[in-house]
C-alpha positions as CSV (number, residue, x, y, z in Angstrom):
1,X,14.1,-15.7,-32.4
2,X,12.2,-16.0,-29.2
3,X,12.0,-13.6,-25.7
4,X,10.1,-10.0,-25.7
5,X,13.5,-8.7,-27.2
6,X,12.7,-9.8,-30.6
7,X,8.9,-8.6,-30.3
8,X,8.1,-6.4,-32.7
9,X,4.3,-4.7,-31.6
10,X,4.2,-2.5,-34.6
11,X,3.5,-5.6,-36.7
12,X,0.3,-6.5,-36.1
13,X,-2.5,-6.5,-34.0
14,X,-2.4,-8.8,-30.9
15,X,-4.8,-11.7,-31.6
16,X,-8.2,-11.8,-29.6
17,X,-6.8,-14.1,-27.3
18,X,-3.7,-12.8,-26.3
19,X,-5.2,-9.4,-26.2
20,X,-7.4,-10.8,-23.1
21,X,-4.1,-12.2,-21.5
22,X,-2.5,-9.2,-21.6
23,X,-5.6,-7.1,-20.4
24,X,-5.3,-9.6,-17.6
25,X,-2.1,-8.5,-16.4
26,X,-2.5,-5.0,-16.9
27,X,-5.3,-4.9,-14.6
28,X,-2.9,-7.3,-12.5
29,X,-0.7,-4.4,-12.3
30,X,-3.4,-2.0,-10.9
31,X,-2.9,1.1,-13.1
32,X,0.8,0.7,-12.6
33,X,2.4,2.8,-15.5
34,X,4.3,0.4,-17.9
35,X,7.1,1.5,-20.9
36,X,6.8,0.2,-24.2
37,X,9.5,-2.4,-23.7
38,X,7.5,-3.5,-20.5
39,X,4.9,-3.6,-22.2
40,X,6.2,-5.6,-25.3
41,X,7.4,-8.3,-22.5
42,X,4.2,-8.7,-21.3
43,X,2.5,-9.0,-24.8
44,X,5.5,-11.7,-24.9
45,X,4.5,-13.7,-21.8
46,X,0.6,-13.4,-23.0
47,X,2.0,-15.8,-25.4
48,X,1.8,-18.9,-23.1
49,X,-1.0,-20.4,-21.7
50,X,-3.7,-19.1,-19.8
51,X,-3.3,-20.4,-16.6
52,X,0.5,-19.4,-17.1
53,X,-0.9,-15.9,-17.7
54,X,-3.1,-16.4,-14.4
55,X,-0.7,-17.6,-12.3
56,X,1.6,-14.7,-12.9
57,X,-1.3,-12.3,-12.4
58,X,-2.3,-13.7,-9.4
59,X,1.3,-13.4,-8.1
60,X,1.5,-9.5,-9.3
61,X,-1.8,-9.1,-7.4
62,X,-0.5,-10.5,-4.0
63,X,3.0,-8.4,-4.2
64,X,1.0,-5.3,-5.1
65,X,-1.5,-6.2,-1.6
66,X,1.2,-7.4,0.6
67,X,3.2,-3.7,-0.7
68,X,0.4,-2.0,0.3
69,X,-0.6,-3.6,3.8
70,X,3.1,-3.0,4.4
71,X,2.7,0.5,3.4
72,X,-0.6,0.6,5.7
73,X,1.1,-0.7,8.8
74,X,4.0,1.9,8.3
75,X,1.6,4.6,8.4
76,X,0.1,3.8,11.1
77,X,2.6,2.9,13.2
78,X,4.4,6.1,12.6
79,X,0.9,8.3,13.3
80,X,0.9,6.2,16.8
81,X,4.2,7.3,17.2
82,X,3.8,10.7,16.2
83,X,0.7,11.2,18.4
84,X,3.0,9.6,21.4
85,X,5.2,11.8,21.2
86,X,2.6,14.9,21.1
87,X,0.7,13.4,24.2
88,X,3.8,13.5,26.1
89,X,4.5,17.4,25.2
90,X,0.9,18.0,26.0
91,X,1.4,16.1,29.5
92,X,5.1,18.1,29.7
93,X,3.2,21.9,29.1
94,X,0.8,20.6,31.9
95,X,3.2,19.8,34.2
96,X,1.8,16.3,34.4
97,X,3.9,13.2,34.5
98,X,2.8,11.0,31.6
99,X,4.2,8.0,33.2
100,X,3.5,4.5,30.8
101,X,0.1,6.5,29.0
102,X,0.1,9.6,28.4
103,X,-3.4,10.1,26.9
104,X,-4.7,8.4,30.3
105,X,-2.3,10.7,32.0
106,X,-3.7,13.8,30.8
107,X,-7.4,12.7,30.7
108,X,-6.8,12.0,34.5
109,X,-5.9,15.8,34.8
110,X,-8.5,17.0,32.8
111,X,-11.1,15.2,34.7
112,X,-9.8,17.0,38.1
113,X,-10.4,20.0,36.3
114,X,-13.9,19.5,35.4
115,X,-16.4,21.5,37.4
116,X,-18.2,19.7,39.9
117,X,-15.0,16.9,40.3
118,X,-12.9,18.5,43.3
119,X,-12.3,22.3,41.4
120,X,-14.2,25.2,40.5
């Protein structure tokens, strides 16, 4: 029998070693919840080597950053978006063209506006 399939974790407890291998990827994971069958796969890979164990840490690690840069620039991209598209109803209700910027559009009008810059 070999593969998590056939692991049986009610059997015993995990030896010292493979304990540590499988803290490893758990922390790899990042709080990620896991089932018991995911779980009893991982207990099954802590089973090879260290560096093995590493390696695929290291690779969880880097998906779990690159998911969340990718999350990051999504965000922002949409709020940049999102705040476009209120500059321009702000320049609209102003009755100011907001030509290529609209935030340099409407702080053009609201400098005219100032006291002391051309209106009282």
């Amino acid at each position: 029998m070999n593969g998590s399939a056939h692991f049986a974790p009610d059997r015993a407890p995990l030896p010292r070693w493979q304990a540590d291998r499988l803290a490893i990827l758990l922390d790899a994971l990042g709080g990620i919840p896991v089932s018991d069958a995911e779980r009893a796969s991982l207990t099954w890979l802590c089973g090879f080597e260290a560096d093995t164990v590493e390696r695929i840490a290291n690779m969880i690690e880097r998906a779990r950053d690159a998911s969340v840069a990718r999350t990051a620039r999504n965000f922002l991209r949409d709020a940049e978006r999102r705040l476009h598209e209120q500059l321009i109803v702000l320049c609209e209700d102003a009755g100011v063209d907001p030509g290529q910027d609209p935030h340099a559009a409407l702080l053009a009008h609201l400098r005219g506006r100032e006291p002391g810059r051309g209106q009282a």
